[in-house]
C-alpha positions as a printed Julia matrix, in Angstrom:
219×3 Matrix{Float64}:
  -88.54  -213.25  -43.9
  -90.04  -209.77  -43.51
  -93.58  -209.73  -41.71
  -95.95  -206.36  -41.72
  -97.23  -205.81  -38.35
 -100.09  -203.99  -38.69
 -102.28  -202.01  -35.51
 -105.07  -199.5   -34.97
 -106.82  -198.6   -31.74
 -110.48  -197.33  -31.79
 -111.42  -195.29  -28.17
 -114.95  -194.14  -29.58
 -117.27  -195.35  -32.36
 -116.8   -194.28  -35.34
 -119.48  -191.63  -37.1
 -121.38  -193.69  -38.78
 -120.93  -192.39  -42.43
 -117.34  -193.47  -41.5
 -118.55  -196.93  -40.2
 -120.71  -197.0   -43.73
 -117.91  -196.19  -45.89
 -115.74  -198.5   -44.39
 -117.83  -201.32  -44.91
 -119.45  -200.99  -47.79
 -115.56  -201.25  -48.8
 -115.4   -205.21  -48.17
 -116.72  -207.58  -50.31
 -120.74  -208.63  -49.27
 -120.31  -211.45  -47.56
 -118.1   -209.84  -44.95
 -120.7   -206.71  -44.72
 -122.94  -209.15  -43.65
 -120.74  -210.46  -40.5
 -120.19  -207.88  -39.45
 -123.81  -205.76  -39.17
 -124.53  -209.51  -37.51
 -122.42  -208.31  -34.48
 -124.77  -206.48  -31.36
 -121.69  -204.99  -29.82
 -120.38  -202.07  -31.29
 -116.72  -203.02  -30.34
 -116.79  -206.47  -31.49
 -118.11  -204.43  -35.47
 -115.47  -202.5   -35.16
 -112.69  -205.31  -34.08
 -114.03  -207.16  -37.57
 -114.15  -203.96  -39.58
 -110.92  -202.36  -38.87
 -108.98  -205.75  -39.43
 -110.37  -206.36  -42.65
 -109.04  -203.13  -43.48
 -105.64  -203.59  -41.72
 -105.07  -206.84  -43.6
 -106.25  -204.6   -46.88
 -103.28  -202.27  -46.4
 -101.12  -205.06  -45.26
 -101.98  -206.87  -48.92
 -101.13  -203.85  -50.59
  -98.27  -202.87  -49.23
  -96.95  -206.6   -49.5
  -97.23  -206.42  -53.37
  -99.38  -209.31  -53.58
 -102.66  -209.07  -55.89
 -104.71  -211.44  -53.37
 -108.05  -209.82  -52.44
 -110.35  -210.09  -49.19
 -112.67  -211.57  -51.98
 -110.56  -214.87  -52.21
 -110.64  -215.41  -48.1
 -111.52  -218.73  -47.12
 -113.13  -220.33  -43.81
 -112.99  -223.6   -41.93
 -114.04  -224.71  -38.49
 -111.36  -224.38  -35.8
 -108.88  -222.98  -38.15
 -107.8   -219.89  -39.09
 -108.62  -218.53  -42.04
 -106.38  -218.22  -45.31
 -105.84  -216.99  -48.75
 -105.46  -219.94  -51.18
 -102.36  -218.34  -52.96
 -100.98  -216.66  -49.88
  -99.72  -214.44  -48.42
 -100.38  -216.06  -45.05
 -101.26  -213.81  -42.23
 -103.56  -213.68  -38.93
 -105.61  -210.97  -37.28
 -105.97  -210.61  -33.23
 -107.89  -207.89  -31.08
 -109.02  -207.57  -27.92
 -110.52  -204.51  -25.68
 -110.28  -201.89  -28.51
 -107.03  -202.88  -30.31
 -106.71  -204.73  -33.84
 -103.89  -206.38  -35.26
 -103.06  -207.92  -38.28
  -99.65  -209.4   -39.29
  -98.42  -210.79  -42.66
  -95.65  -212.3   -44.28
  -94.4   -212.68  -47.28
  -93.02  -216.34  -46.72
  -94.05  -218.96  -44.26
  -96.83  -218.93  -41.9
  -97.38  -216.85  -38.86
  -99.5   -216.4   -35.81
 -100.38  -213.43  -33.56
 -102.41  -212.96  -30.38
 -103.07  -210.06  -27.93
 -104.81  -209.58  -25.1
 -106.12  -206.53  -22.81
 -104.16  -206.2   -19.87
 -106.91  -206.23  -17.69
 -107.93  -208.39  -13.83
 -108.67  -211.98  -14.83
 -109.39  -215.17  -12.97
 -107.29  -217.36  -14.37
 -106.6   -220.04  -11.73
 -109.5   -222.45  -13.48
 -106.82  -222.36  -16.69
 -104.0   -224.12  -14.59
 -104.74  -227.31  -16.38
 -103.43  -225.86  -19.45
  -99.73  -225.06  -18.32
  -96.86  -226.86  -17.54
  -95.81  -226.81  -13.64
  -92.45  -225.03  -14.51
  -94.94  -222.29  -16.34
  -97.49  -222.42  -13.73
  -94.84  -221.61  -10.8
  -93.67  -218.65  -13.16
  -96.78  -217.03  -13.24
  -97.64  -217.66   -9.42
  -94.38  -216.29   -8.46
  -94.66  -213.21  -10.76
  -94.8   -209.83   -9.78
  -98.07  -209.3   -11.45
  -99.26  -212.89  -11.67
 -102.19  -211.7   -13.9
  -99.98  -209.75  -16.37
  -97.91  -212.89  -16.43
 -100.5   -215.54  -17.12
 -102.35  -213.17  -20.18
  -98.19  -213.41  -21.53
  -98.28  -217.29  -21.57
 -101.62  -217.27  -22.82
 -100.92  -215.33  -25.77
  -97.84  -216.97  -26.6
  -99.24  -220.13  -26.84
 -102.11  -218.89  -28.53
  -99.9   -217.12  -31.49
  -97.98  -221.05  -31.92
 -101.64  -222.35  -31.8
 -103.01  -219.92  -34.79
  -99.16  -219.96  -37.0
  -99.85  -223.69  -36.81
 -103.02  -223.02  -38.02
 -105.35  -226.39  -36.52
 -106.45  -224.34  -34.02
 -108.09  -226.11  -30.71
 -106.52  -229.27  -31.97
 -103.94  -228.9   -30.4
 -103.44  -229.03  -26.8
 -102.31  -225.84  -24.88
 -100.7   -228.06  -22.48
  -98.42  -229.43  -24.95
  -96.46  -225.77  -25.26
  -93.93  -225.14  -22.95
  -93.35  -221.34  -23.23
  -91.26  -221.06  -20.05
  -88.4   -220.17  -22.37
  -88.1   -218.09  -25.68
  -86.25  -220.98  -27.39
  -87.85  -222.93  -31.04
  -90.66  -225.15  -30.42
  -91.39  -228.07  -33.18
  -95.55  -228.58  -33.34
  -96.71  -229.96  -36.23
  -94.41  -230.3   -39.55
  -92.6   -226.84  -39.04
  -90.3   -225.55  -36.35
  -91.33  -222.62  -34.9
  -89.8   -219.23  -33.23
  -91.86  -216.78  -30.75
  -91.92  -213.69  -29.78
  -93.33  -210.38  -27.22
  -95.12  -207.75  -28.71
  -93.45  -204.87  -27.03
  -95.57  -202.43  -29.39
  -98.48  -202.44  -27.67
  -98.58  -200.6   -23.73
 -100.96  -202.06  -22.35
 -101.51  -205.43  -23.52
  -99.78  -208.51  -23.7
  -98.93  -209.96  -26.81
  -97.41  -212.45  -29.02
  -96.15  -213.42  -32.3
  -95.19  -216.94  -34.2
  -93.43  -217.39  -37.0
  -91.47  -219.83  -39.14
  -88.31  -217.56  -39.29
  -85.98  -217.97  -36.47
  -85.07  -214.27  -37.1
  -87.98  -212.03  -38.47
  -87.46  -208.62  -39.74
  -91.0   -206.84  -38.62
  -92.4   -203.41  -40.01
  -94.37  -202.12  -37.36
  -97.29  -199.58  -38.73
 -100.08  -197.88  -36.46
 -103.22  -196.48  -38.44
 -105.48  -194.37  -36.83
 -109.42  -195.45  -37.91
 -109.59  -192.08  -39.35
 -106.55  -192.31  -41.4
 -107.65  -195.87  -42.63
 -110.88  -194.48  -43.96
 -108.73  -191.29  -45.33
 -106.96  -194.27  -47.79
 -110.81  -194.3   -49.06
């Protein structure tokens, strides 16, 4: 199954015509989120990945629009006639990945200091005595975290569904739900940790960075 892995990286805001054309790009509705955010960042995170998941569409062949999106509570959302993909970001990276078949999940996060020993409830004690015994115990818990959290969003119920429940100690299939599923690192992005899910045991993944400038170039 061949998944499009898509990233960009702002460091800066974008000028604001830029910002403007960009979003006046996406259908109203989504406009409308997204001026509703007070942090520039967090505009910028929900502009650039509609726009990653725009090229991704395109490039997949598939004639879905950002028009046909749909939302529910605690799950992620979808297109009703596929493809099925998810969008992550976190300090000032986006990603979006897609694939043509199946259903996938992706998280990252910022490597960044964290204090994650009130999150111990959600780990096994075989993953719990990996982290603590890690080199970088904080590098190691955002790497479980986002593993589970990439099975959590391929599955697609969200918060439903226990963290506790994933044992990611070991890169080997995990069944959740009515699908089997395989995981992966993201070794694409330096500096973050990162994960993707996926329904294919054995993925083949096109990896594509876009500058913000050379996304609003494709305008």
């Amino acid at each position: 199954m061949p998944l499009l892995l898509y990233a960009t990286e702002f460091l800066h805001p974008l000028p604001d015509e830029t910002f403007q054309r960009l979003l006046h790009q996406l259908p109203a509705a989504h406009q409308s989120k997204i001026t509703r955010f007070r942090r520039w960042e967090d505009a910028h995170a929900a502009l650039l990945g509609k726009h990653l998941l725009r090229q991704a569409l395109q490039a997949s062949g598939s004639p879905a629009t950002l028009e046909e999106l749909r939302y529910a509570e605690q799950a992620k959302p979808w297109l009703p006639a596929g493809p099925n993909f998810n969008i992550s970001h976190s300090g000032n990276r986006v990603v979006c990945l897609l694939a043509t078949q199946g259903r996938v999940g992706i998280d990252i996060e910022l490597l960044r200091p964290i204090d994650f020993e009130d999150f111990q409830t959600q780990f096994t004690p075989i993953e719990w005595a990996a982290i603590r015994s890690a080199a970088d115990p904080n590098a190691a818990f955002l790497q479980f975290w986002t593993a589970k959290e990439s099975l959590i969003k391929a599955d697609g119920r969200g918060l439903q569904i226990p963290l506790l429940d994933l044992d990611v100690s070991q890169y080997r299939p995990i069944t959740l739900g009515d699908a089997t599923w395989t995981f992966q690192p993201l070794s694409q992005l330096p500096g973050y940790a990162g994960h993707l899910s996926t329904e294919d045991p054995d993925p083949e993944i096109t990896f594509l960075e876009l500058a913000p400038d050379a996304i609003a170039a494709l305008f």
